[in-house]
N, CA, C and O of each residue as an XYZ file, in Angstrom:
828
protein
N     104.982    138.219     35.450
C     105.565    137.748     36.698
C     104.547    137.890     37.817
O     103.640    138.723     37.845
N     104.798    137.019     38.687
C     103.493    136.702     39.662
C     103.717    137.751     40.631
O     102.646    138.118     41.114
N     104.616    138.303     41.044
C     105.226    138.846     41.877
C     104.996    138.299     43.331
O     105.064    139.067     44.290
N     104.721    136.950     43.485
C     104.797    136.615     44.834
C     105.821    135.527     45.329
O     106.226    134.997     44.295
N     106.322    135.048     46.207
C     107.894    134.506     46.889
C     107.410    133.301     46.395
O     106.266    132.887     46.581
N     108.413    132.652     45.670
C     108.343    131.275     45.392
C     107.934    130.448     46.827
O     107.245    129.437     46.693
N     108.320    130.835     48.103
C     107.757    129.765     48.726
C     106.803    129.645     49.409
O     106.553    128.767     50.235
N     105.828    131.104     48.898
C     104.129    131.176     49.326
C     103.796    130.435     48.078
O     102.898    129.625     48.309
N     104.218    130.416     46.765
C     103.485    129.918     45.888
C     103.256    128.077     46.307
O     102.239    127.383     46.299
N     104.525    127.792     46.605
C     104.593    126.439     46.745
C     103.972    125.650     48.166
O     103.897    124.460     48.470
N     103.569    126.921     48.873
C     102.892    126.628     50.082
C     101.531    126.280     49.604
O     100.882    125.319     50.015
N     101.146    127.133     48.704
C      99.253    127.103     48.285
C      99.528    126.070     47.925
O      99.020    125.148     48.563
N     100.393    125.728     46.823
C     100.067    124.613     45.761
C      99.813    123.078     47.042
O      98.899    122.261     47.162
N     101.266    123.310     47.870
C     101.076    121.872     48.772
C      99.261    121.656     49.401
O      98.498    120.690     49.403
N      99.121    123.264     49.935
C      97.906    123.078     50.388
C      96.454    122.827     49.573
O      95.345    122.310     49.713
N      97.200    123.500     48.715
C      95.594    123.281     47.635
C      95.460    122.358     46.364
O      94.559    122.403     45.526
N      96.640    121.438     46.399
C      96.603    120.784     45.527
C      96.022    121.553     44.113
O      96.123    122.700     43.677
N      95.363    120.310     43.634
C      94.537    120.795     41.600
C      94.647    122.105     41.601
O      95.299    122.876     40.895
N      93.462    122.357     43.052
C      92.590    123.741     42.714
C      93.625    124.734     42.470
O      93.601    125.551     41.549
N      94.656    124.601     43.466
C      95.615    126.030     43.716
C      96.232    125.499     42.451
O      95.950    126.308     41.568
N      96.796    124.719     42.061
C      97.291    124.619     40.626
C      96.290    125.210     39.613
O      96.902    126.137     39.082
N      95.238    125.146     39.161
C      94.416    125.594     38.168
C      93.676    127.420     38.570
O      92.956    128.162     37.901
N      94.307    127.567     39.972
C      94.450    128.969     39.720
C      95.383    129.562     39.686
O      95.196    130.756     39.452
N      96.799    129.134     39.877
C      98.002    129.683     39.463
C      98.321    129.698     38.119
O      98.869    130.716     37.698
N      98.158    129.036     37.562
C      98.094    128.313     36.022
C      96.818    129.558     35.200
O      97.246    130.099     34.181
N      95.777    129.839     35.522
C      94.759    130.729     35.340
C      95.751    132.347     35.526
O      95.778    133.053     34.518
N      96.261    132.687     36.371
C      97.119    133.451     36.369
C      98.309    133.938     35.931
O      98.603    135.130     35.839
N      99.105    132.850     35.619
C     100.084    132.768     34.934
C      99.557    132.560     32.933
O     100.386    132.797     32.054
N      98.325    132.173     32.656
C      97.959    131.992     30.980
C      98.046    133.019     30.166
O      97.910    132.712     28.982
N      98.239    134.215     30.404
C      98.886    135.088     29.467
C      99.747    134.987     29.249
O      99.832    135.405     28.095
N     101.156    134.503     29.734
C     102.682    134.463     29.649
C     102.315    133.865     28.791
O     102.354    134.230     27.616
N     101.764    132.536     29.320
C     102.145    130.732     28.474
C     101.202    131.491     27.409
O     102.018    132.069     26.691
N     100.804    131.584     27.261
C      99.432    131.681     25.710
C     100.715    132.575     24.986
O     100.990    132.053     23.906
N     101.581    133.778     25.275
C     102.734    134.240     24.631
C     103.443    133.567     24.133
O     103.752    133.739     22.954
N     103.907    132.631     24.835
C     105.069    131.222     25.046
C     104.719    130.418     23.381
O     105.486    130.312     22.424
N     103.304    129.952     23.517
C     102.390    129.018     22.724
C     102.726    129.618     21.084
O     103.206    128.941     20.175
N     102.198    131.529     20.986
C     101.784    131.911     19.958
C     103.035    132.281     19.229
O     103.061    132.017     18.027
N     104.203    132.923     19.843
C     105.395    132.620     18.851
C     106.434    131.438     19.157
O     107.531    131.482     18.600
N     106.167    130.525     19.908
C     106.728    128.985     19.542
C     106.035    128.009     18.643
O     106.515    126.929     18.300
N     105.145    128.367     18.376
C     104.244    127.510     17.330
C     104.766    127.565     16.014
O     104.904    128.718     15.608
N     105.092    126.693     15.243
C     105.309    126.537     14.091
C     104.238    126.971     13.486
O     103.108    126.539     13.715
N     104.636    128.234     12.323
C     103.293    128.813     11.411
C     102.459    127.735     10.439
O     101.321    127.922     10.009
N     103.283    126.585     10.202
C     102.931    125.837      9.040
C     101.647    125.254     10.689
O     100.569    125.842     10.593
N     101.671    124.949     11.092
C     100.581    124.746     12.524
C      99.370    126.045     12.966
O      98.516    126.050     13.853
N      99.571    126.617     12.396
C      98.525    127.869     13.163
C      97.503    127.834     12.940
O      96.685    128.273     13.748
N      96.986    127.091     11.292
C      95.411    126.238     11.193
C      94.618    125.614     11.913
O      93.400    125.783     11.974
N      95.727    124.314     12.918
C      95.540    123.238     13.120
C      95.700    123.545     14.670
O      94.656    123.285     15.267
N      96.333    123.845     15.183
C      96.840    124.057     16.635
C      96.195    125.361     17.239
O      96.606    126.449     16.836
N      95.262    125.300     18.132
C      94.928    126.447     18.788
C      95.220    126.090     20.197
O      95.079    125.066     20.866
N      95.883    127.823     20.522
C      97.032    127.729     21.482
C      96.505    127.341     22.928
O      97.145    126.953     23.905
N      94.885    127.605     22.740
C      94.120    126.991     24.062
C      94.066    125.669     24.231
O      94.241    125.151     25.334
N      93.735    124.779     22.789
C      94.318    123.388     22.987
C      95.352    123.031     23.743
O      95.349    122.399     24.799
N      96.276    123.493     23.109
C      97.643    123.805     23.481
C      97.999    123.614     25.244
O      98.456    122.616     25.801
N      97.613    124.933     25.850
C      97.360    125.195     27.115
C      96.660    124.230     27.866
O      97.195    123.910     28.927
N      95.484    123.631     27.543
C      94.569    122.960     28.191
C      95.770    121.451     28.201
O      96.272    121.114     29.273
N      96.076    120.729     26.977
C      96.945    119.859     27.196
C      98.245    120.024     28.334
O      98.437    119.246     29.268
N      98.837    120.882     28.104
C      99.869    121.304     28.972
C      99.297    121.418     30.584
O     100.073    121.262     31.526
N      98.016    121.676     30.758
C      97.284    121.953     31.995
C      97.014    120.405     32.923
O      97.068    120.087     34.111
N      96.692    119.683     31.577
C      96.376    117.820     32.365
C      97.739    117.447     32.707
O      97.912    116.902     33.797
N      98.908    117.695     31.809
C     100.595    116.925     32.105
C     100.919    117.719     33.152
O     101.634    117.186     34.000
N     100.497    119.180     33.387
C     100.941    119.668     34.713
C     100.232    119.002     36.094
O     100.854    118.796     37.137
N      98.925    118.736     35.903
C      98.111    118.542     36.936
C      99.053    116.736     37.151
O      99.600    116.483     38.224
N      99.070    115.890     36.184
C     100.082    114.803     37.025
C     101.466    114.786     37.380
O     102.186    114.010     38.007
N     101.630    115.935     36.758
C     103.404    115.964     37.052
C     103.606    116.788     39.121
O     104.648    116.650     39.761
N     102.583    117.394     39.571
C     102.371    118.387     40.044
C     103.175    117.929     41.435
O     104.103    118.597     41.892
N     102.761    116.884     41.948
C     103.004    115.688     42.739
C     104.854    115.483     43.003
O     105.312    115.313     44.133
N     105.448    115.523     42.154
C     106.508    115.199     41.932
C     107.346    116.344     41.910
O     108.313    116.313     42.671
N     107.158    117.489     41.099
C     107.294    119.021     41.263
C     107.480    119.156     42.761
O     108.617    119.461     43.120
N     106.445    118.961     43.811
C     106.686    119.613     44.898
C     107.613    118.827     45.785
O     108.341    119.272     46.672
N     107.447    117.483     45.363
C     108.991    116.959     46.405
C     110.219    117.373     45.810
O     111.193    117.241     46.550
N     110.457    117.874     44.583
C     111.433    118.244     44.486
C     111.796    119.793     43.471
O     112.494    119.606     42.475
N     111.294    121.310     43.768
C     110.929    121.656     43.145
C     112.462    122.773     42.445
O     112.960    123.827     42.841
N     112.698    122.043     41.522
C     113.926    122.066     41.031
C     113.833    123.986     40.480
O     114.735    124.819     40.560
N     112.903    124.105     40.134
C     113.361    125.439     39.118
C     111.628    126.414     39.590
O     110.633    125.758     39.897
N     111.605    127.950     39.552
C     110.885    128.269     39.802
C     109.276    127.740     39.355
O     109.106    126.908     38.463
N     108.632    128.095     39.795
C     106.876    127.389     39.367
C     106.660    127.876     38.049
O     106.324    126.924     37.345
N     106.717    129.278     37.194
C     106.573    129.959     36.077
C     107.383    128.866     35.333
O     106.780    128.083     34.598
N     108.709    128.784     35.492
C     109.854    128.183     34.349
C     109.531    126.457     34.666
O     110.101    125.622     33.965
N     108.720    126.089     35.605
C     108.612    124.890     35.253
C     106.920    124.213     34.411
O     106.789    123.199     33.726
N     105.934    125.167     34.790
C     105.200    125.381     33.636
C     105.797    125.408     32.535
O     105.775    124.444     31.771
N     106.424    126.516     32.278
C     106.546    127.118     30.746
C     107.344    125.864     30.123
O     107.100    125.635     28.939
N     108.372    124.930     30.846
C     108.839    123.811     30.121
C     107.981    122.646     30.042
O     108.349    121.801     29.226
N     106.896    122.392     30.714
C     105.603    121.798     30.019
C     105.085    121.951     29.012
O     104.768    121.098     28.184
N     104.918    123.318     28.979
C     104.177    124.207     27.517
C     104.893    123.841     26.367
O     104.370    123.498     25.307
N     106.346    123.935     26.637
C     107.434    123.910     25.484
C     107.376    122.543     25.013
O     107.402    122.124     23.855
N     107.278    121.811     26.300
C     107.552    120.348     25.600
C     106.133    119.597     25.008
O     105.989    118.579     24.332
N     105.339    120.387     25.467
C     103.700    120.049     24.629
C     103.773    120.683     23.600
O     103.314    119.951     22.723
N     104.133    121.781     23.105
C     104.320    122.186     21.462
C     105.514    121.108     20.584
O     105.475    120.771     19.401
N     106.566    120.732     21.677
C     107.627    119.846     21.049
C     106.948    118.871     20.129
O     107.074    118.690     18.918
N     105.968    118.119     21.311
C     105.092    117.018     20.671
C     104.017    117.233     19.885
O     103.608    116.309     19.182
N     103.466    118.320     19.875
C     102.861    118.846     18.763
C     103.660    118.804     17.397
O     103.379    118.086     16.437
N     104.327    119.377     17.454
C     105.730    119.812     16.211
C     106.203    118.157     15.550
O     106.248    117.912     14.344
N     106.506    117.216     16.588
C     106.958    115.891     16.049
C     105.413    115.249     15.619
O     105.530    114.597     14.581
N     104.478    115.255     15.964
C     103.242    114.373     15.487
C     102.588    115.066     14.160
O     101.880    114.404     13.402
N     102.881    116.472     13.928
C     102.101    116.773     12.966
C     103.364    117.065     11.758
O     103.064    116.758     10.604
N     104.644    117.601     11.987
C     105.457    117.487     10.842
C     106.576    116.673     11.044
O     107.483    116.937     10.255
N     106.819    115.770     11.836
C     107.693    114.453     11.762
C     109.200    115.373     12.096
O     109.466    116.263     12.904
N     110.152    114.514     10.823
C     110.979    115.084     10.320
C     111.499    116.841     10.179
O     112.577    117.405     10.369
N     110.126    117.316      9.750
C     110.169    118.564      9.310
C     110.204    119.642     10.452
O     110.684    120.771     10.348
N     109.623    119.106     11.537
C     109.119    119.738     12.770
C     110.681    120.865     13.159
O     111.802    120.595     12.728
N     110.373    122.051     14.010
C     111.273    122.664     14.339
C     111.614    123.017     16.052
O     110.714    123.404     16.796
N     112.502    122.893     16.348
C     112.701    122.931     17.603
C     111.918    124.551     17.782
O     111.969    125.642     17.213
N     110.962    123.724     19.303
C     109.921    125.072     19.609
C     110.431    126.576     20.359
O     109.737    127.534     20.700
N     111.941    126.365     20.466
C     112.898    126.893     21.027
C     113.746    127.784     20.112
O     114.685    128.464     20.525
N     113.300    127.722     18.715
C     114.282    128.881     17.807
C     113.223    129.345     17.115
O     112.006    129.250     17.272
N     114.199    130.074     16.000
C     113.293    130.521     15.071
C     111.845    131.544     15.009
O     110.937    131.723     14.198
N     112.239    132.105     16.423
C     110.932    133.224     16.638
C     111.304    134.225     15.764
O     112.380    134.768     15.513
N     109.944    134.375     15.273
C     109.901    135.728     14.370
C     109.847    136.964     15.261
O     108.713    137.149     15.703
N     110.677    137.789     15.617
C     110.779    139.061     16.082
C     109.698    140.108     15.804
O     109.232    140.663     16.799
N     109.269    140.431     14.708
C     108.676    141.200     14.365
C     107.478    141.045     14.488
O     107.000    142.103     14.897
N     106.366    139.933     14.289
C     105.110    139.763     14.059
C     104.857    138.290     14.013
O     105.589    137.749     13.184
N     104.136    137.549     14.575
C     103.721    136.023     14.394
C     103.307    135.396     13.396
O     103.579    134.302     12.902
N     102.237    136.662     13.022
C     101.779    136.444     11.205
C      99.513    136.496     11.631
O      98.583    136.559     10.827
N      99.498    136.440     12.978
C      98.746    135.641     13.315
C      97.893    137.201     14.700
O      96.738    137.610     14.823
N      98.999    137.519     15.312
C      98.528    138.488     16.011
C      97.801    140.104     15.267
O      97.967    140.768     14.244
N      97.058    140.155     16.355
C      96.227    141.496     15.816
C      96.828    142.839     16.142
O      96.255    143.923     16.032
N      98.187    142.603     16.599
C      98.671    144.177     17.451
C     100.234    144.184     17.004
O     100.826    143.117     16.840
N     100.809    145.313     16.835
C     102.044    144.975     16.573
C     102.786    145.115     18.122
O     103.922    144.765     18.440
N     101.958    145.612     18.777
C     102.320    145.761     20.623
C     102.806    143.741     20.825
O     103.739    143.373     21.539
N     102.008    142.878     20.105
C     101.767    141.493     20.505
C     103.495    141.006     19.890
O     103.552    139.777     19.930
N     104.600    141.505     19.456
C     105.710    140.946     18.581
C     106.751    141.299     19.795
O     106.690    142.142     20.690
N     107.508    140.535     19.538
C     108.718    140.319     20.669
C     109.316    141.706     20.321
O     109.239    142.459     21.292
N     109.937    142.323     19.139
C     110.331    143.563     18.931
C     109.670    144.717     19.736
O     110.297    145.253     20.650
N     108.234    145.159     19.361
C     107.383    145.721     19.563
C     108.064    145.896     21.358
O     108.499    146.901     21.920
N     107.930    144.634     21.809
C     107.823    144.526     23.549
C     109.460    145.354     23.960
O     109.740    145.545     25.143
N     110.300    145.726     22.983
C     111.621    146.250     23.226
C     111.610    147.747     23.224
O     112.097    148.471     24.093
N     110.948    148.139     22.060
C     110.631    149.523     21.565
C     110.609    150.725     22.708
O     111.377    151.679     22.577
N     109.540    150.627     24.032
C     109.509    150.757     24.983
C     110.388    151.555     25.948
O     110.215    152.604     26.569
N     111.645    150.462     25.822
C     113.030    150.954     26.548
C     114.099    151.413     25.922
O     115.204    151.685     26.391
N     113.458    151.531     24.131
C     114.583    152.038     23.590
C     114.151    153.665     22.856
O     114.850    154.528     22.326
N     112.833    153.577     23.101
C     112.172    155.157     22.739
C     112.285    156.556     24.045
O     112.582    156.468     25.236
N     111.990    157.521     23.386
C     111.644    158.596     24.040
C     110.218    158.373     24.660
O     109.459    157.751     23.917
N     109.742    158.727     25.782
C     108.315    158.942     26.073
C     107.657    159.437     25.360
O     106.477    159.372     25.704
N     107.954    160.296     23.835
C     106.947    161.129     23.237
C     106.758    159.927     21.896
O     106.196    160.160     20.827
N     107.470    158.471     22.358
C     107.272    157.923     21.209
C     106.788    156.525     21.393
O     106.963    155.659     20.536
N     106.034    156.270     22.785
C     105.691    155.563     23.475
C     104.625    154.909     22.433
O     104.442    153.692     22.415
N     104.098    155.593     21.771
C     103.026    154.794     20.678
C     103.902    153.898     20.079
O     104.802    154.553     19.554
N     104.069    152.630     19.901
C     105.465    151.950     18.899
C     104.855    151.885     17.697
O     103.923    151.100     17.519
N     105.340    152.764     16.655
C     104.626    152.526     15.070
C     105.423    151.257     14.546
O     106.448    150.954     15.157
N     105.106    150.649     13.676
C     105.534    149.620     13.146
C     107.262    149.916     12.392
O     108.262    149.279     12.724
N     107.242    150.570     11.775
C     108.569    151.595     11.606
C     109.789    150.775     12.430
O     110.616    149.948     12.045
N     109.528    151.369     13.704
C     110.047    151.335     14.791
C     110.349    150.061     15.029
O     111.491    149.656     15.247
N     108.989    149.137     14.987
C     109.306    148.170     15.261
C     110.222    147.175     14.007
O     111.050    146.278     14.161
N     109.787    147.644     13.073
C     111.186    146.634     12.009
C     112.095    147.417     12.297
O     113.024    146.819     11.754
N     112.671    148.555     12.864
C     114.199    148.593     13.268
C     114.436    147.843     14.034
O     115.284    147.019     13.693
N     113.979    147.739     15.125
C     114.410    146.519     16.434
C     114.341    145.094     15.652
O     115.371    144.460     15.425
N     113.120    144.661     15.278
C     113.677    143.768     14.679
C     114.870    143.302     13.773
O     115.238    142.135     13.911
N     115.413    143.977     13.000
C     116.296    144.616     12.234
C     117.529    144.455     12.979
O     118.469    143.794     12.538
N     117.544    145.030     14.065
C     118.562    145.117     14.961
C     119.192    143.432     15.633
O     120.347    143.010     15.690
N     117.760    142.726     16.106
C     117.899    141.684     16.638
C     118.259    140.927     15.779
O     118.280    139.964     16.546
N     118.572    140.495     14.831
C     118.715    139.853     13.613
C     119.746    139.905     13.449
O     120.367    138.937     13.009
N     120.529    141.493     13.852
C     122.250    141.295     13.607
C     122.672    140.832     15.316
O     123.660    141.387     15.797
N     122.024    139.984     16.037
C     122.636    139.675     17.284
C     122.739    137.885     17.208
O     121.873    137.289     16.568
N     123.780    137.160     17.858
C     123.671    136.198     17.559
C     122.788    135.389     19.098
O     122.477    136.007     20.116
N     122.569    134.019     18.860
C     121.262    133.874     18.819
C     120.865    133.690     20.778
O     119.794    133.920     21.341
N     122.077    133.246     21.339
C     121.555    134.011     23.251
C     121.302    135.157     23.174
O     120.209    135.260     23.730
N     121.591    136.062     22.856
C     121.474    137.522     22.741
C     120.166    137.559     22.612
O     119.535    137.870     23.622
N     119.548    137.313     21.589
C     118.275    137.375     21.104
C     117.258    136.785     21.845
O     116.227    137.364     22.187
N     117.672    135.149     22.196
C     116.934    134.404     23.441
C     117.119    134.866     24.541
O     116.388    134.376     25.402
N     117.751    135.560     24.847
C     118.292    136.274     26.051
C     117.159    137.832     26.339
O     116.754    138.204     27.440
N     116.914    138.391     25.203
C     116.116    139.760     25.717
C     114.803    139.120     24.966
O     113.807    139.843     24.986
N     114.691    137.950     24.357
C     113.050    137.596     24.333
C     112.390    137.246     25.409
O     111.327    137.773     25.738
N     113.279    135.817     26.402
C     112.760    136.137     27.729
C     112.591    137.002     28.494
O     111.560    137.229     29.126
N     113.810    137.708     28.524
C     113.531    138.624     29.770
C     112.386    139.398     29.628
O     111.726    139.523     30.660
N     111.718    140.287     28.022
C     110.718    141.103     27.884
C     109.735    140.820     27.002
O     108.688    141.464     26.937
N     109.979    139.992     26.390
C     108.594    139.192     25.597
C     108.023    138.169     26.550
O     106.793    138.177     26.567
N     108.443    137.532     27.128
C     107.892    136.170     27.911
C     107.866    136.834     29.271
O     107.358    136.232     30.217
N     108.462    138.218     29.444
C     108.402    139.150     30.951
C     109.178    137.360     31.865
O     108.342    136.697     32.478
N     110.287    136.954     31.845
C     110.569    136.413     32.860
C     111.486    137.376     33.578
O     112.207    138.176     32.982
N     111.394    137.215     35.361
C     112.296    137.564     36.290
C     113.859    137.602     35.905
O     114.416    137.358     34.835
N     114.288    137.933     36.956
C     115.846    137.473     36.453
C     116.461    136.312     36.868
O     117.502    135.754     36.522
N     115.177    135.935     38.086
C     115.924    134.600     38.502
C     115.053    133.518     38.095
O     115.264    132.367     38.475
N     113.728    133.940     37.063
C     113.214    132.972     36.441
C     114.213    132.315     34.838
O     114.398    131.367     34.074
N     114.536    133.577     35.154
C     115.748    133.780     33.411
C     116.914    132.941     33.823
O     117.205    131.873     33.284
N     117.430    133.380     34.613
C     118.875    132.269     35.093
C     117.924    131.428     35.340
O     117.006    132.063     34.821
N     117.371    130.351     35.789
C     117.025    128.980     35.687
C     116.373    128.728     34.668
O     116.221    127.516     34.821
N     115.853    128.983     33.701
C     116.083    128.993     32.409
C     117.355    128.749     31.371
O     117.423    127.797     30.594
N     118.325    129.770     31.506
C     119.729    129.986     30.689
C     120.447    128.772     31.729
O     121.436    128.440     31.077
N     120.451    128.086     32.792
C     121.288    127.486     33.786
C     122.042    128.361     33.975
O     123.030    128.234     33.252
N     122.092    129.538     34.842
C     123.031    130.092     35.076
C     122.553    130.444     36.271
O     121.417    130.213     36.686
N     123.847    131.281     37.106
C     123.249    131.764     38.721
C     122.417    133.385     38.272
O     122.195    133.670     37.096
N     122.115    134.129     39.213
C     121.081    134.928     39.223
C     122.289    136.154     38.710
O     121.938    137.126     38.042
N     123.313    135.998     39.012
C     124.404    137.440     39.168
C     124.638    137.074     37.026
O     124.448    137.861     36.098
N     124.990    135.939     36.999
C     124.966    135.953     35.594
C     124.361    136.212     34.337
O     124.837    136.418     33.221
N     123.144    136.151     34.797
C     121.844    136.432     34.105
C     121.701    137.875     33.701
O     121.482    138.353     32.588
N     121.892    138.507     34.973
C     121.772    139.671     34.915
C     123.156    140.462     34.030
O     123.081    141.655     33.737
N     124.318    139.663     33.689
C     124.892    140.464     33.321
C     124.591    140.065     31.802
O     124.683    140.836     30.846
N     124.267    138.912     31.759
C     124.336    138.535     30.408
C     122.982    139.182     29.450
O     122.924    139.313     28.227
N     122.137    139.457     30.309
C     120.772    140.248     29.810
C     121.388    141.736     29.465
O     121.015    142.288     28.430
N     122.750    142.667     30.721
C     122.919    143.677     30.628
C     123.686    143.958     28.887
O     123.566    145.017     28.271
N     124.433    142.746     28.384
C     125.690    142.633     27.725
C     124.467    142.646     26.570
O     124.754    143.598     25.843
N     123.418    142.115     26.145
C     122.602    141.631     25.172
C     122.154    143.218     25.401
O     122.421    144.052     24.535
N     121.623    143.491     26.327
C     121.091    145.234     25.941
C     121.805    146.441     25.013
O     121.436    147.159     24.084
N     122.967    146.266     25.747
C     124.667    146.792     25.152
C     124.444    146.732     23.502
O     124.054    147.681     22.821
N     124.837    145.166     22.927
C     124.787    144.469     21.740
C     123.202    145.123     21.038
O     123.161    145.251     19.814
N     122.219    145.428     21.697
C     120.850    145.964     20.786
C     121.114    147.149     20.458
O     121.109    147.414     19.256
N     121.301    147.789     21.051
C     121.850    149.092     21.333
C     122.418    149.894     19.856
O     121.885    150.611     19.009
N     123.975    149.266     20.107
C     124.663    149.185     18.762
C     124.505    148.700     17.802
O     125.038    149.314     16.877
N     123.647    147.236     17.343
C     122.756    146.513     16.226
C     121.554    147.660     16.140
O     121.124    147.987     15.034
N     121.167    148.100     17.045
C     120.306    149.492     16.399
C     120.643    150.443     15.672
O     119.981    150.936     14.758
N     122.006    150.839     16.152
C     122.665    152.204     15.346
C     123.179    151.526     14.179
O     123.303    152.339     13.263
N     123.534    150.332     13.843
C     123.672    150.033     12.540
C     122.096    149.845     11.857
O     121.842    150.268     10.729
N     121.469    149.412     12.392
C     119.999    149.332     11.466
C     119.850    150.307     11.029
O     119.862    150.318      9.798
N     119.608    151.780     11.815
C     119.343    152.949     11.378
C     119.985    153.617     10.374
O     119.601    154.425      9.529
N     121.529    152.887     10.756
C     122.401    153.845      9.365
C     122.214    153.446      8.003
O     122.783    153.845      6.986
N     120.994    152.280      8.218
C     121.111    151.489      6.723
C     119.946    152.083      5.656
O     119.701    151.751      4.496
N     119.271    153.196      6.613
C     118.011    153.534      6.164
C     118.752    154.873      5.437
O     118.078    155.678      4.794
């Protein structure tokens, strides 16, 4: 999260056009490069590198950019990141047709297959708020319980605490995301915490 007021961001951008776009965008490429590496279809991870990826998403932003600011419907982060999404979309339809999977499910919780850290897995990014401080190291262990856990949640739940702490969106980047108002978001993120919680204490009892 950028941590600055949506309407300084949209002030630079009016004023700085490209440039201030290609340094907000420069700032914001860790999220999206997150966004890229578990929305990517694995049968793609040969073929698709997520900087491609990014760089494409970077030219459709730079003409869309124009149009964005007369009307800038949804925060600057969540309207990137639905560029990104819809440039993997078209990735997904040109290289497996038919077969392709909406770039919007099907995240692997646990590991990408592809990352070098188990810190890098949407689980991993939960561990955090559900450990003791003396257990702040997340061993992998740990992390297939959460995963484990998320697996018995059905599937907002799951899209619901991947944004908020894998993709680190706001809460009011998250409600314009989910379409919901900002008070909803927040409860519906609180209700999905609730639901991990207890999908944890059943994971554990299974061990």
């Amino acid at each position: 999260m950028s941590g600055r007021p949506e309407d300084d961001i949209l002030v630079e951008l009016r004023l700085g056009g490209e440039a201030a776009l290609a340094e907000w965008f420069g700032r914001e490429r860790p999220r999206l490069e997150r966004v890229v590496r578990f929305r990517l279809d694995p049968r793609l991870s040969a073929r698709a590198d997520p900087e491609d990826v990014l760089q494409e998403a970077y030219l459709d932003a730079a003409k869309r950019l124009a149009s964005y600011l007369d009307r800038p419907v949804a925060p600057f982060f969540v309207w990137l990141r639905g560029i990104v999404l819809n440039t993997l979309i078209d990735l997904h339809r040109r290289h497996l047709g038919a077969q392709r999977r909406d770039a919007g499910r099907e995240i692997s919780f646990l590991s990408d297959g592809a990352s070098s850290s188990e810190s890098d897995s949407p689980a991993a990014s939960l561990t955090g708020g559900l450990t003791s401080p003396s257990q702040a190291a997340i061993r992998g262990e740990v992390a297939a319980d959460v995963a484990a856990a998320l697996d018995r949640l059905d599937e907002m739940d799951r899209e619901t605490l991947y944004l908020r702490h894998f993709e680190q969106l706001s809460n009011g980047e998250l409600a314009a995301v989910l379409g919901l108002s900002a008070s909803a978001a927040s409860n519906r993120y609180a209700r999905a915490i609730v639901r991990l919680r207890e999908a944890m204490s059943l994971a554990l009892s299974d061990h």
